[in-house]
C-alpha positions in Angstrom: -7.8 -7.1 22.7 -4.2 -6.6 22.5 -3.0 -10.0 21.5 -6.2 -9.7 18.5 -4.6 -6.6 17.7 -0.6 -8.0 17.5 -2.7 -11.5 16.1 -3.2 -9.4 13.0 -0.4 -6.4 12.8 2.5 -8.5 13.3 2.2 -10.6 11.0 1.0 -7.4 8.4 4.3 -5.7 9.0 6.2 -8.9 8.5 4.4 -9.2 4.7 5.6 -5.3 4.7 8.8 -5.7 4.8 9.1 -8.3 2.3 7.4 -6.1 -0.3 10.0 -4.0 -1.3 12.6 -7.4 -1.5 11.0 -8.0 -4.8 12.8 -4.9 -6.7 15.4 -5.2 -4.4 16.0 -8.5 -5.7 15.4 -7.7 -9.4 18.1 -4.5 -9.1 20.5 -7.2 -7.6 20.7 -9.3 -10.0 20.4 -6.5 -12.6 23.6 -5.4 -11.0 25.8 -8.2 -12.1 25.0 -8.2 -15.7 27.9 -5.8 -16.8 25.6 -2.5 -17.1 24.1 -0.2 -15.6 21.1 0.2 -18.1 19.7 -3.3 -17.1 19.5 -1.7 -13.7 17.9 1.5 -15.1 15.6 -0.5 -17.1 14.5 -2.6 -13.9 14.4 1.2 -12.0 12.2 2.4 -14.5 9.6 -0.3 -15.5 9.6 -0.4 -11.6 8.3 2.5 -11.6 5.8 2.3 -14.0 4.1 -0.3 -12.1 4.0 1.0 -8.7 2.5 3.6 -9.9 0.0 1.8 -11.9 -0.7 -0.9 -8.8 -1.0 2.4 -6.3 -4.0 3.9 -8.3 -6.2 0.6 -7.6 -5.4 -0.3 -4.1 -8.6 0.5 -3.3 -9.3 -3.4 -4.3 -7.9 -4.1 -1.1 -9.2 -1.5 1.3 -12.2 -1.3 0.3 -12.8 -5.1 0.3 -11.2 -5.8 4.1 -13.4 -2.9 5.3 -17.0 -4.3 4.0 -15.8 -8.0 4.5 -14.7 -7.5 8.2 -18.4 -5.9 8.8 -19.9 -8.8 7.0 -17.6 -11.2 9.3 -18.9 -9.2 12.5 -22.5 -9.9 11.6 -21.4 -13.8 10.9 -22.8 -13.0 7.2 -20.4 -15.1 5.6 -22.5 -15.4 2.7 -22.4 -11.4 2.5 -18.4 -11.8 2.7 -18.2 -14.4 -0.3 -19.9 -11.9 -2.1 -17.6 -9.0 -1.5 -14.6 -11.3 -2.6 -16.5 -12.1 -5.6 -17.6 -8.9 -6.7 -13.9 -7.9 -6.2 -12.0 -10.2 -7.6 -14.4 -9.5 -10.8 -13.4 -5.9 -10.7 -10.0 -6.6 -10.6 -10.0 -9.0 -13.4 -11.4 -6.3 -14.8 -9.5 -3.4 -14.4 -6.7 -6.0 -15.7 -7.8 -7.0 -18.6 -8.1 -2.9 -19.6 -4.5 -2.3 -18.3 -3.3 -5.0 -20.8 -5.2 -3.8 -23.5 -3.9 -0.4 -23.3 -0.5 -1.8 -22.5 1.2 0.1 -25.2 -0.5 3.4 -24.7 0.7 3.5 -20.9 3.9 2.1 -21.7 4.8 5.2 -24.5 3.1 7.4 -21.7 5.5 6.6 -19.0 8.2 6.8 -21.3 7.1 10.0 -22.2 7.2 11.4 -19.0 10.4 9.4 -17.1 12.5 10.5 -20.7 15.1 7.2 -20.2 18.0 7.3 -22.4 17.4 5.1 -26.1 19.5 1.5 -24.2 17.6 2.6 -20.8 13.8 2.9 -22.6 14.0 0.0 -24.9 15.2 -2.6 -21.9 12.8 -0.8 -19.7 10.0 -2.1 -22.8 11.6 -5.7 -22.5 10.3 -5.9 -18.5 6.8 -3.8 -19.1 6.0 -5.9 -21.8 6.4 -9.2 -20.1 5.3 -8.1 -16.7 2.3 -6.1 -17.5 0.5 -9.8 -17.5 1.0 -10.2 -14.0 -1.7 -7.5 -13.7 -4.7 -9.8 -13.3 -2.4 -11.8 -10.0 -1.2 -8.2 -9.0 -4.9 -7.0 -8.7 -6.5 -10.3 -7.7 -4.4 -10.2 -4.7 -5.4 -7.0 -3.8 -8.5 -8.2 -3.3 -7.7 -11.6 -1.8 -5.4 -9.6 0.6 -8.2 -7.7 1.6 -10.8 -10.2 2.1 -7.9 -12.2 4.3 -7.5 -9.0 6.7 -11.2 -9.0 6.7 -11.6 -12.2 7.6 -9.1 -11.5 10.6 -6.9 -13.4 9.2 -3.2 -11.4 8.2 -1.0 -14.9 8.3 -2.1 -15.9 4.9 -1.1 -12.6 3.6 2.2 -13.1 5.4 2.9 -16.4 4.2 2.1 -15.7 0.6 4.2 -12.1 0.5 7.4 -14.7 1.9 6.6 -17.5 -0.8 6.7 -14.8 -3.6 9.9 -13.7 -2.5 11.5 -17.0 -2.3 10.2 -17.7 -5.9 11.3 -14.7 -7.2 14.4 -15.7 -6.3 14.5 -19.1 -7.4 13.0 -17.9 -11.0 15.0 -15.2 -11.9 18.2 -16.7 -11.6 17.7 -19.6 -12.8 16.6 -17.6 -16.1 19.5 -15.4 -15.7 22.1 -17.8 -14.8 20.7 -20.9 -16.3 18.8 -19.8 -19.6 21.5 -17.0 -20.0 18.5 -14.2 -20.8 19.2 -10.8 -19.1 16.7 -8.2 -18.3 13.7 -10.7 -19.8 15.1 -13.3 -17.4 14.6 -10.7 -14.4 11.0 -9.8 -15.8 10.0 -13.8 -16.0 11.3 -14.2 -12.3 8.7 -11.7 -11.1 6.0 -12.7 -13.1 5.9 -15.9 -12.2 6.5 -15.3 -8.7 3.3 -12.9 -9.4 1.3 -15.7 -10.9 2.6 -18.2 -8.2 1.6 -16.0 -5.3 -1.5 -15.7 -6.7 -2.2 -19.5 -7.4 -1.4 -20.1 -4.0 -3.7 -17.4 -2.6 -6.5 -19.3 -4.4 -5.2 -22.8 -3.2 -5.3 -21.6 0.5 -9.0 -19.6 0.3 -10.3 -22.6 -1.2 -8.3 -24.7 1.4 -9.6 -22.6 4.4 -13.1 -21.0 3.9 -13.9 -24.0 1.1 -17.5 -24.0 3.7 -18.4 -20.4 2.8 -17.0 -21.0 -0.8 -19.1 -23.9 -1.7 -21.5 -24.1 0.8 -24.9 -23.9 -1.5 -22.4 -25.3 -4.4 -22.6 -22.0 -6.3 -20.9 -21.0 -9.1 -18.6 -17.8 -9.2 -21.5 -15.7 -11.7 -23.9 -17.3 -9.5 -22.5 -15.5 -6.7 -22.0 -12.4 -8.8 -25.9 -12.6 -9.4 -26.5 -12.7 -5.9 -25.4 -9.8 -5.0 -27.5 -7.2 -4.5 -28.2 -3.8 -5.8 -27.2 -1.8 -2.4 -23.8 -3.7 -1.8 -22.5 -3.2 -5.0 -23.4 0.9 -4.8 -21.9 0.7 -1.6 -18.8 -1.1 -2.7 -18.0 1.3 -5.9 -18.9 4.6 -3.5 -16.7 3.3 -0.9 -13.9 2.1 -3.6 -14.9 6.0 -5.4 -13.6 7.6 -2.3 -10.3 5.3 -1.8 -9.0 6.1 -5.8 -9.3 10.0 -5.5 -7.3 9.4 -1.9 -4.8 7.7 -3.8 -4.7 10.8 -6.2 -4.2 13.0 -3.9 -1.7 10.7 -1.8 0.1 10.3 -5.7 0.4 14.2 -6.5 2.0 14.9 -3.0 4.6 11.9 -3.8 5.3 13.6 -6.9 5.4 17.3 -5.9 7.8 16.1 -3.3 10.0 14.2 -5.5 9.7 17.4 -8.1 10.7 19.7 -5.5 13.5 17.7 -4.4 15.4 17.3 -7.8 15.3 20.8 -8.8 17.4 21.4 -5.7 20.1 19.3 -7.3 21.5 15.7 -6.6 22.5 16.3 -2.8 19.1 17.4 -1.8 17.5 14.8 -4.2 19.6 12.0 -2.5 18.8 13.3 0.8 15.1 13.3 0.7 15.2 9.8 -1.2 17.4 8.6 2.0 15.0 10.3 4.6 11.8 8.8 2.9 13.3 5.8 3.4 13.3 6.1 7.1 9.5 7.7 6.8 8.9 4.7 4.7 10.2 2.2 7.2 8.2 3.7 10.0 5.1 3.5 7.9 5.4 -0.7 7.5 5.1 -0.3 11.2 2.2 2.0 11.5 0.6 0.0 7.9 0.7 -3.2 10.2 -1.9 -1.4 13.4 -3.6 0.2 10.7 -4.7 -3.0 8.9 -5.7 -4.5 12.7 -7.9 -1.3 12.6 -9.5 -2.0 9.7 -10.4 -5.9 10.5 -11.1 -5.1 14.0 -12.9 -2.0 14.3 -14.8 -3.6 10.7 -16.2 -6.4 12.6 -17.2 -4.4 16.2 -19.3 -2.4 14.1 -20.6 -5.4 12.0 -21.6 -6.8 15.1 -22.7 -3.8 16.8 -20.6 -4.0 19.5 -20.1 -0.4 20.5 -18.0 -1.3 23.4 -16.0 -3.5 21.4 -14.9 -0.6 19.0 -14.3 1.5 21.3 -12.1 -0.7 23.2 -10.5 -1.2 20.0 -10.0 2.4 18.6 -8.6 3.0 22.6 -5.7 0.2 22.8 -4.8 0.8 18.6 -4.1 4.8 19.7 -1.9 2.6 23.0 0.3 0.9 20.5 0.4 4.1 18.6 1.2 6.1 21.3 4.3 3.1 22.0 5.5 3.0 18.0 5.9 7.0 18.7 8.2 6.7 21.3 9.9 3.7 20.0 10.7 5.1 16.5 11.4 8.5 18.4 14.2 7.4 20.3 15.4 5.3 17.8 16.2 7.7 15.2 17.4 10.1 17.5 19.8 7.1 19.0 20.7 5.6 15.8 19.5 8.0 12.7 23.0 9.1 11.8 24.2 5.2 11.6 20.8 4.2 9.6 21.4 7.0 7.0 24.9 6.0 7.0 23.5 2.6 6.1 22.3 3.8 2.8 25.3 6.0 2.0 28.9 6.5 2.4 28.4 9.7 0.6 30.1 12.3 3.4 28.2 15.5 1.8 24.7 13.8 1.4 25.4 12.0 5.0 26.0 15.6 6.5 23.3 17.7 4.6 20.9 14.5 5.9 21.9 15.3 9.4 20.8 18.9 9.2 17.6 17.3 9.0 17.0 15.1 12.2 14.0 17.5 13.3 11.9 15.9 10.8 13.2 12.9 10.6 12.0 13.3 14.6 8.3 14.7 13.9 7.6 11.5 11.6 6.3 9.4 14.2 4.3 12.5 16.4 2.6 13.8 12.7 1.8 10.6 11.4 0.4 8.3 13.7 -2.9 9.4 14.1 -3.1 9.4 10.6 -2.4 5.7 9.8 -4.3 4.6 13.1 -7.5 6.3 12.1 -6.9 5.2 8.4 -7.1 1.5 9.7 -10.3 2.6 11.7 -12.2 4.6 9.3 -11.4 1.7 6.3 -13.0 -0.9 8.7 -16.1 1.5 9.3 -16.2 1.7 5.6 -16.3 5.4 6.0 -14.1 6.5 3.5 -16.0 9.7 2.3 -13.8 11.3 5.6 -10.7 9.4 4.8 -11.0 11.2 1.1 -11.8 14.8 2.6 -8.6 14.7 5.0 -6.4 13.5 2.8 -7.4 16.3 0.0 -7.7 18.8 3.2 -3.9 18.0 3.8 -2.8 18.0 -0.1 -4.3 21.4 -0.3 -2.1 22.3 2.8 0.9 20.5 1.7 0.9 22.3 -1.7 0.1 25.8 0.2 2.7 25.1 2.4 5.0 24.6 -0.4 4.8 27.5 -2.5 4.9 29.7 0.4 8.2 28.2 2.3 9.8 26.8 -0.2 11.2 30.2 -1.9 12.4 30.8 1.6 13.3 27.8 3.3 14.3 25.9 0.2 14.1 22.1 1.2 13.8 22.7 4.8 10.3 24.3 3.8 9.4 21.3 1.7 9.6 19.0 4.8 7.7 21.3 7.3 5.2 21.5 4.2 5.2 17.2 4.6 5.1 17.0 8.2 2.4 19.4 8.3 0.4 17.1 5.3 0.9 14.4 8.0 -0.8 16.0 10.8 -3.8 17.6 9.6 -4.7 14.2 8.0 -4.6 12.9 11.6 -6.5 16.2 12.6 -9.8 16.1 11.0 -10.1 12.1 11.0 -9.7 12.7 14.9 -12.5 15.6 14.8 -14.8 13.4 12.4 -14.3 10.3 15.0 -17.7 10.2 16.4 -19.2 10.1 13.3 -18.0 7.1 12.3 -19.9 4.4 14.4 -23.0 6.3 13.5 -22.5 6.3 9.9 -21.4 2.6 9.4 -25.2 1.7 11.2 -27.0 4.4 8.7 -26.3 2.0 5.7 -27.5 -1.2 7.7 -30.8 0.4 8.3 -31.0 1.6 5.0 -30.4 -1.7 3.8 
């Protein structure tokens, strides 16, 4: 069970990490343009579409949860369908984006306020990237359907290949075609589209049996699907975009709370969500071995299984606790001075170890029964301890905050953590139960 469970995660935190290398990149070659509005205009059409891609993760969640119960009742006809019917929401939800491209892109404006040079660069990049939506969103859901299918190299493989192409794209049409912030947007979209293409190339390379078994066509399989998965996959999809919502508004009440307590404390929270952030590819990585591993024990009604499952996930846990523990307490002050040379922002950060500390206790049981409940499919819990904790973050915050100033913002956070963790621990022995009630309904 272990090596299944590092089979999957390692390779899931390795596709982490690469993530964030794609703005990285974009801001570093941004950098050496001559101004600091072409890196503002990356920072803020950045922005834009995290935001954007955040609201519809559910495409993958909810797809590696059902797919990974499909794979443990060796339906694989069941798990073509998922994929289909995903992929066709996606496409969906991109086309719409597109459309009202203009409308979102004034909106954001609106609301970020750039300065005139900042706002019409940061149009440039929304403009050209916004059609990478459809490969964005389709990976989603081929992400998903990968981690269902127990399989979280292909993910890993694709997330390095984008980055590799984002580099090789943008400066060639930086450096070679001489364009400046356009250049930057072109790199990433085609390193979107390429991705994409290549996730395609490999599901048709790998699962081409289950593809094109009965030689059916893609509506064919749309047709096919029946009346009770596709409830069940907008229900379960339902409860993961108001998660997201929630998850969103504490984000922003957090950055919001930050700022108005001036650049020090802004760029002191930014640095220590950094480290939060950094623990979280770790925990993201168990999580997603939750979700394909505890997905398919139930499929297969292997009660042992899960439990043996849930038992050594909460073991590694338990280890990235400790390991993340001493490590900050060992090495926080050189991390933080990683990210800034700043001797006021490096200090005032130091006055918060505690919670720099209490990341790993607060949090773990959160992402680890995250993983679990996404692979049960039971995502009407995931949704009620997620708004339980934004209701406690938010109390939390109005009544320390006056008093404890940003000190009160992070005990509100590490607090948000915890009870998530809480009631998904409380509600645990529901979950086997209820993944079965929609079988026999079926």
């Amino acid at each position: 069970m272990n090596r299944q469970i590092l089979k999957i995660a390692i390779p899931s935190i390795v596709s982490n990490i690469t993530v964030p290398l794609l703005g990285l990149i974009d801001v570093a070659i941004t950098g050496h343009l001559g101004s600091s509005a072409y890196i503002g205009a990356i920072a803020v059409g950045g922005m834009l579409f995290n935001i954007i891609y955040w609201m519809f993760a559910f495409l993958r969640m909810g797809t590696s949860g059902m797919t990974a119960q499909a794979c443990g009742r060796r339906n694989f006809l069941e798990t073509r369908r998922y994929l289909a019917c995903s992929l066709s929401v996606a496409l969906a939800i991109a086309i719409l984006l597109i459309v009202a491209a203009p409308i979102i892109r004034e909106c954001g404006m609106f609301f970020i306020a750039p300065s005139e040079e900042v706002g019409n660069l940061a149009r440039t990049y929304f403009n050209i990237c916004i059609f990478g939506a459809p490969a964005s969103l389709g990976m989603f859901a081929l992400n998903g359907w990968f981690i269902g299918m127990q399989n979280s190299r292909v993910p890993m493989f694709i997330a390095i290949s984008q980055n590799i192409l984002n580099i090789l794209a943008s400066l060639s049409f930086v450096y070679v075609f001489g364009m400046k912030v356009e250049g930057v947007a072109l790199g990433t979209l085609t390193a979107q589209w390429g991705g994409f293409i290549t996730a395609l190339l490999l599901l048709a390379k790998y699962y081409k049996k289950i593809l094109f078994e009965d030689k059916a066509r893609f509506a064919d399989i749309i047709r096919q699907t029946t009346k009770e998965e596709i409830s069940r996959f907008f229900s379960i999809n339902k409860d993961i975009f108001l998660r997201t919502l929630c998850l969103i508004t504490v984000h922003f009440v957090f950055i919001a709370a930050g700022s108005r307590l001036g650049d020090t404390a802004l760029a002191v929270n930014t640095i220590l969500m950094q480290l939060f952030t950094l623990y979280s590819y770790f925990m993201d990585g168990f999580a997603y071995a939750g979700e394909a591993l505890a997905g398919k024990a139930i499929g297969a009604r292997d009660k042992d299984g899960y439990g043996c499952v849930v038992r050594n996930l909460f073991i590694w846990g338990g280890i990235m606790i400790v390991v993340f523990t001493v490590t900050y307490a060992i090495a926080g002050k050189l991390f933080i001075s990683l990210l800034t040379d700043d001797e006021l922002v490096l200090a005032t950060a130091m006055d918060y170890s505690l919670w720099i500390l209490l990341f790993p206790v607060c949090g773990m049981a959160a992402f680890i029964w995250d993983g679990i409940y996404i692979g049960a499919a039971a995502t009407h819990y995931m949704l009620l301890s997620t708004a339980v904790g934004m209701i406690l973050f938010l109390s939390l915050y109005y009544l320390l905050y006056p008093v404890m100033q940003n000190h009160g913002l992070w005990v509100a956070f590490n607090c948000y953590l915890f009870a998530r963790g809480a009631i998904l621990t409380i509600t645990r022995n529901r979950v086997y139960n209820a993944a079965h009630s929609y079988d026999c309904a079926a």
